[in-house]
N, C-alpha and C positions, 0 to 999 in steps of 0.2 A: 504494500500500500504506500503510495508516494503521497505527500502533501504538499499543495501547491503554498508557496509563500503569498504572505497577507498581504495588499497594498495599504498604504495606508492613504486617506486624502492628502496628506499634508508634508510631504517626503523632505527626508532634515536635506538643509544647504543651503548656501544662499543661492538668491537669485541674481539674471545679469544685472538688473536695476542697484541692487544692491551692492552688488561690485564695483559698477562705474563708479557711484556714487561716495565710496573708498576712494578709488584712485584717481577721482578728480581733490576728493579734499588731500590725499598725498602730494598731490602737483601745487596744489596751492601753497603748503607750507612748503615745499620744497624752491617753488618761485620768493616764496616772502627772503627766505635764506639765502639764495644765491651772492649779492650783492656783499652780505658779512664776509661768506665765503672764499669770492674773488678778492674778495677786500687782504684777506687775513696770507693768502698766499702769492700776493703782491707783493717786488720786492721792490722798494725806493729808500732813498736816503740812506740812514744806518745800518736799517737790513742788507741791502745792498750791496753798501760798502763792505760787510761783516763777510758775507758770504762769496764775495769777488776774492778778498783778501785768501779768506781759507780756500778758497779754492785753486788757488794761484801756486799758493803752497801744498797741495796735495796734490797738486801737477807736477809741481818740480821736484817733489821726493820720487811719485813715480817714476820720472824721467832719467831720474840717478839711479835708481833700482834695476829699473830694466833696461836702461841704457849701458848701465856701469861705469859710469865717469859722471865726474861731480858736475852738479847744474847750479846753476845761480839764477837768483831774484833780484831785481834791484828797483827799490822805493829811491825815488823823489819827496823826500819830503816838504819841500819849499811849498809855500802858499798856491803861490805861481803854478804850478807844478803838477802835484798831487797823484800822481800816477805810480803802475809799477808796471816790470816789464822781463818776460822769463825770457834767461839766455840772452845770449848776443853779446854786445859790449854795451857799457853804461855810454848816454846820448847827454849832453846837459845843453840846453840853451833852448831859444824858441822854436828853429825850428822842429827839434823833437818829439814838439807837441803836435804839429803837422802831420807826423808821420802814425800818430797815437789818435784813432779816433777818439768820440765822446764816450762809444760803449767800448764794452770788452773787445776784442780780436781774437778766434779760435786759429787752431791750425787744423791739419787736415783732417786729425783725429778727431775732431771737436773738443778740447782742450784749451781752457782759455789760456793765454800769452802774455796779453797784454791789455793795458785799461789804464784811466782815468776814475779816480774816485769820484761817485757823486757831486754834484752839484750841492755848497755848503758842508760838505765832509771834509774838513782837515785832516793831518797828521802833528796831532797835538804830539808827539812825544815817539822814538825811534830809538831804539839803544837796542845795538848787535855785539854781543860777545861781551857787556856791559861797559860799552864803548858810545855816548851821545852821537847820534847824527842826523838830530834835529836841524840842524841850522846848516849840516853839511848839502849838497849838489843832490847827492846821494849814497844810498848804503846800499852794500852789497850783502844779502844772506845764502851762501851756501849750502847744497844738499849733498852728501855722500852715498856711495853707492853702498854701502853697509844701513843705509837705511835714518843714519843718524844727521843731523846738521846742525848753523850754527845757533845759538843764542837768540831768540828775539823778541823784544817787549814792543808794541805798538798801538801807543793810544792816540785812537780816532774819535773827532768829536764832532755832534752834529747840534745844532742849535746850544741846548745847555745839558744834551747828554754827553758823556766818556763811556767809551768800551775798552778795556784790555784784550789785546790780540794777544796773548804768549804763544813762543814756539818753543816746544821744550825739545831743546836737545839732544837727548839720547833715544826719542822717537821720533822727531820729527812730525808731531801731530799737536794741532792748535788749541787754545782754550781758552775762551773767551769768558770775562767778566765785567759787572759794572765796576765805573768806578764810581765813586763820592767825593766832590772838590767841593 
């Protein structure tokens, strides 16, 4: 004897109306957010600068790793200035900055190279191998092919914030903090 299954009027689930009417109100709050969103992963000014910088140097540690010969960075600290620039030889003068667009420069890897800090981003403060060269043309920080490099302190200042750039040494990886002046 088989027993046929009961229907019932009223079958559990939702319906499409039902649905939609979910994933319109989803889109809604997900429209309201967008703008935070974009906002927050936005990079201008100190973020900017923060994240050019570190990245500049975890190019150039790459570059000596896998390359196996030491690489260099070199910050311009001057007002004027404000750039840095992996490899080559250090450039000092105006037309330097000609040769240095407004944004980064990748190379073929996509790797950034070279830049210009922000607009309003200084180099409040430079000291390599605890040597000032704030006030010098520019400083040179080195990478080795063991992974390690030189010394570097770098506080960037944007309106009336300070950040600490440190590069530490014996890893060669950045770490950034506020400062309080």
């Amino acid at each position: 004897m088989t027993v046929a299954p009961r229907s019932r009027p009223g079958s559990p689930g939702f319906t499409l109306i039902e649905i939609m009417v979910v994933i319109a109100i989803m889109g809604l709050v997900i429209a309201m957010g967008m703008p935070s969103i974009i906002t927050a992963f936005k990079r201008e000014g100190m973020r900017k600068a923060i994240y050019d910088v570190e990245e500049v140097c975890r190019n150039a540690r790459a570059q000596a790793i896998f390359g196996n010969k030491t690489t260099c960075v070199y910050f311009y600290p001057q007002p004027a200035d404000r750039r840095y620039q992996l490899g080559g030889d250090p450039v000092v003068g105006g037309a330097a900055l000609a040769d240095v667009a407004s944004t980064s420069t990748t190379s073929a890897g996509g790797s950034e190279t070279s830049g210009v800090l922000p607009e309003g981003v200084q180099m409040d403060m430079l000291d390599i191998n605890l040597q000032d060269f704030a006030e010098s043309p520019w400083g040179r920080v080195r990478f080795f092919p063991n992974g390690t490099c030189d010394e570097m302190v770098l506080v960037l200042q944007y309106k009336d914030q300070f950040r600490k750039i440190t590069l530490e040494y014996s890893t060669a990886m950045t770490d950034v903090t506020e400062v309080n002046k």
